[in-house]
N, C-alpha and C positions, 0 to 999 in steps of 0.2 A: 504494500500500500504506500500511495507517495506522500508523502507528507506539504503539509498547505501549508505557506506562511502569510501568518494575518498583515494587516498594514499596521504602520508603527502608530503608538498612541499620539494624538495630537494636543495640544491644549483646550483648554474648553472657554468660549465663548462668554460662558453666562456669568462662571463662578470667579475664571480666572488660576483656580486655586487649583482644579482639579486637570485629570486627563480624560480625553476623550478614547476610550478603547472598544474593538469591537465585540461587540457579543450577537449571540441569537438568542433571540425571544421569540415570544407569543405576539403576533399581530392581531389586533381585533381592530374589525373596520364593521360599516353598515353596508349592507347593500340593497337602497331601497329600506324594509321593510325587516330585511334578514342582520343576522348579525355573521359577519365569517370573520373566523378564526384562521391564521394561519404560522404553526407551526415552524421552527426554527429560522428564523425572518432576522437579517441581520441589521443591524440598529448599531450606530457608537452612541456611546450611553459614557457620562461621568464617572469618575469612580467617587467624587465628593457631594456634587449633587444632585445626580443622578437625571441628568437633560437628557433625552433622546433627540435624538435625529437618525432617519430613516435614511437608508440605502438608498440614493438615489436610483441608481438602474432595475434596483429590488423593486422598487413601487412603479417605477415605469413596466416590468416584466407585470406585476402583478393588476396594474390597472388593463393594460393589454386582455388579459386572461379573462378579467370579470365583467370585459364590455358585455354590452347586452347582443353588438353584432359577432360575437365571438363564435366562430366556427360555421356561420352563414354563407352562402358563397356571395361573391360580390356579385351584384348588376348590372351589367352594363346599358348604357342608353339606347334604345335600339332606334336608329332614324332611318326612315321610308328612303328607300332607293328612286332618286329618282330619274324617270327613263328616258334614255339619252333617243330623240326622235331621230325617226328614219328619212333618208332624204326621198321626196315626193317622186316617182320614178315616171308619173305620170308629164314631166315637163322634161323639155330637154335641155340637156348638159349645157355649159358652157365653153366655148372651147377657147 
């Protein structure tokens, strides 16, 4: 098994005091009406006073996933063909 290395701790924002380190947690979002849960969601979180901030590409992946058009095929627009006229054959050419 390969072994993962996390990103280095950064400082925090809020506290000043503390570091920002990453961990997974439990996400809980709404959806609509639903509540979803999604397990090991990785977040830098304080170790002083405990801020989060969310994974950016984490919530971009998972907004992605819980659209409502998710796994619909797309549509495309469908515009009337239209018909390229025939020349009158009942006059005569040009020449």
């Amino acid at each position: 098994m390969t072994k993962v290395e996390l990103p280095k701790p950064t400082p925090c924002n809020e506290c000043q005091a503390g570091m920002m380190q990453v961990r997974y947690i439990t996400y809980f979002t709404w959806l609509g009406e639903e509540l979803i849960t999604v397990p090991n969601f990785p977040a830098w979180i304080c170790d002083v006073c405990g801020r989060r901030e969310y994974d950016e590409r984490a919530i971009s992946w998972l907004t992605m996933l819980l659209s409502p058009n998710t796994g619909r095929p797309t549509s495309k627009i469908r515009r009337p063909i239209q018909p390229v006229p025939k020349p009158d054959s009942s006059r005569p050419r040009p020449e």
